[in-house]
C-alpha positions, 0 to 999 in steps of 0.5 A: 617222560619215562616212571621214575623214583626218587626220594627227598629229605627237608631238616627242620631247624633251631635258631641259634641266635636270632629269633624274630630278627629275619624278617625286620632285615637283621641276621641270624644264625639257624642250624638243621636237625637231624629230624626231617620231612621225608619223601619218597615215590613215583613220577612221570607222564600226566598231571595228577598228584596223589600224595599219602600223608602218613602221619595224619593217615590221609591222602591228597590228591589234585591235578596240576592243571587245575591247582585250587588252594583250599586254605591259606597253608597248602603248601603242598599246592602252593609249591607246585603252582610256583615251579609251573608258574615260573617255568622250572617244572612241566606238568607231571604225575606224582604218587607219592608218601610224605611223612615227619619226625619233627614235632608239628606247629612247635616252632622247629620248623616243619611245615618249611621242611615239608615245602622245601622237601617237596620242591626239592622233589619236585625240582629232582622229579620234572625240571630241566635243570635241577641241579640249578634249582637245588643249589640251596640259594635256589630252594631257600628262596623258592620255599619262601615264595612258596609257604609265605609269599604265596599267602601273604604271611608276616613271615621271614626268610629263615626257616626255609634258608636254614632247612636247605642249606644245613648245617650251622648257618649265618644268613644275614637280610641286611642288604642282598641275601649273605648266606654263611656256613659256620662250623659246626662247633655246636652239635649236641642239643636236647629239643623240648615240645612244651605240647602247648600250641603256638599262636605262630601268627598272632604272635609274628604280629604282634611281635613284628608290630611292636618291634616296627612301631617302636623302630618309627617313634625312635626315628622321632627322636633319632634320625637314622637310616636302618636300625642296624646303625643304632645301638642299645647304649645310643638309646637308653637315655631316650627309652623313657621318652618313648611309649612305655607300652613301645619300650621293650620291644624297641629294646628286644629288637636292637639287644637281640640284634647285638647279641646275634652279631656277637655271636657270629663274629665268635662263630667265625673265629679260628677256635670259638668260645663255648662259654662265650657263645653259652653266655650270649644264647642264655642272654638271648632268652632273657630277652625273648622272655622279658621284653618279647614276652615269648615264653611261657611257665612250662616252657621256663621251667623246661629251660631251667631244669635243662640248665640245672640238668648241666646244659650249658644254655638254654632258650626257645625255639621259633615263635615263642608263646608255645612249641619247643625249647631247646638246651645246648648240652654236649655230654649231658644229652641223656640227663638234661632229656630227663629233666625236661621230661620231669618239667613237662615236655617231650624231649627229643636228643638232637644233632645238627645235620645237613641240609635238603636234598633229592635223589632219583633212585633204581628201585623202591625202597623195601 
């Protein structure tokens, strides 16, 4: 195998309407941004991997034939194991430079976007059949073996779906993976980082927790196969019957459920309501703050200058607890930028945007 060039890209992402819903089997409806892990380098013959990290300004470096984790998040290696270990990739000499414009541990996905990038380069790089591989079916589901499977984390299938497919994206964990492309009617958004860190893990389980065990003492009271047969109005006279300390995540989990189907069977109409799909993201947020209690002071107040601002909704992003915010506002970009600013946070003017993808180039780029 001859030197080689190639480049990659992994968007991060919103989640529209859903949040905490994937990994309990239920859908949601993410978008990639236009802010992304970028790489870009050299691969051919041999087995070392020497990759620079630019935005920390160091280097990692290890052999593929001797692939030994050094914490429970190296993505980096993990990736690398799993294309070896099922075959898709033979051992290969990588030198490279990854860097990032998405903000980092703030709830929009970047370290999904960076392991999706890498695997897309890797899959472009060394395997056999790379357009198999970067089918995104393919590189959703191998970022997710990859960065939560291979460590064992409470995580869902979300992030790393939405980063390789684009777009506006329904993805439905019911039953088998149903993955949907939507239209992308909603395009122009305001990301806040609230610069507070995000307990990502000790949220998930809690989060996840509360959610499950609320489902089990409801099956008590109420037989039913799978949570998406119940309904919020089915359950109200039998809420106070539960353990209080239960109620409100049983509650998030099924209304977060509702208002995420809702949301989908507008987006899939032939002309979809902009004050609809506002009125159930605003309605999604007050869930995630009452009942997930996900939200913080600064991060309210970010969601409330937005909306004063003029955007036309508003929620958190991701894990809740921390990290980002973001504001739906077509017109109002520059305004509501400014309003989250004066409330605390780092705004970022954002797009939907396409999904991951990897070339091999002629030349480096100057």
């Amino acid at each position: 195998m001859s030197t080689d060039w190639f480049r990659s890209r992994g968007p991060g992402r919103i989640c529209l309407f859903g949040e905490h819903q994937d990994y309990m089997g239920h859908r949601v409806i993410a978008a990639a941004i236009d802010l992304a892990v970028f790489i870009e380098g050299e691969a051919g013959p041999g087995d070392a991997v020497d990759i620079y990290l630019r935005n920390f300004g160091k280097r990692m470096r290890f052999s593929m034939n001797d692939i030994r984790y050094e914490d429970g998040r190296d993505y980096l290696r993990s990736a690398v194991n799993l294309l070896l270990r099922k075959g898709i990739i033979t051992s290969c000499s990588v030198r490279a430079e990854l860097w990032g414009t998405i903000p980092i541990q703030a709830g929009t996905s970047s370290s999904s976007a960076l392991v999706v990038a890498w695997l897309a380069f890797l899959i472009r790089a060394a395997a056999s059949d790379p357009e198999r591989y970067l089918q995104p079916e393919w590189l959703g589901e191998l970022g997710y073996l990859a960065e939560v499977a291979e460590f064992d984390e409470p995580g869902g299938r979300m992030d790393q779906y939405a980063s390789a497919f684009g777009g506006i994206v329904s993805l439905d964990f019911s039953g088998e993976l149903d993955a949907r492309p939507l239209p992308m009617v909603m395009r122009e958004f305001v990301l806040g980082d609230s610069l507070q860190p995000k307990p990502t893990q000790k949220t998930l389980k809690r989060v996840r927790g509360g959610q499950e065990a609320g489902l089990k003492a409801l099956r008590e009271l109420l037989p039913f196969r799978r949570s998406q047969d119940v309904d919020l109005d089915e359950i109200k006279p039998l809420l106070y019957r539960l353990p209080s300390e239960l109620r409100p995540y049983l509650r998030g989990v099924i209304k977060n459920r509702e208002i995420t189907s809702a949301a989908a069977a507008e987006l899939m109409r032939s002309q979809p309501g902009q004050e609809v799909l506002s009125g159930l993201m605003n309605e999604h947020q007050v869930v995630l703050r009452d009942d997930l209690l996900l939200s913080t002071p600064r991060l309210n107040a970010m969601i409330d200058g937005a909306l004063k601002a003029g955007a036309l909704a508003a929620k958190i992003n991701g894990s809740g607890e921390g990290g980002c915010m973001f504001a739906y506002c077509p017109g109002r970009q520059e305004v509501v930028a400014e309003a989250v600013a004066r409330a605390g946070g780092r705004p970022y003017i954002i797009r939907v945007e396409f999904g991951a993808g990897a070339e091999k180039s002629s030349a480096k780029r100057e």
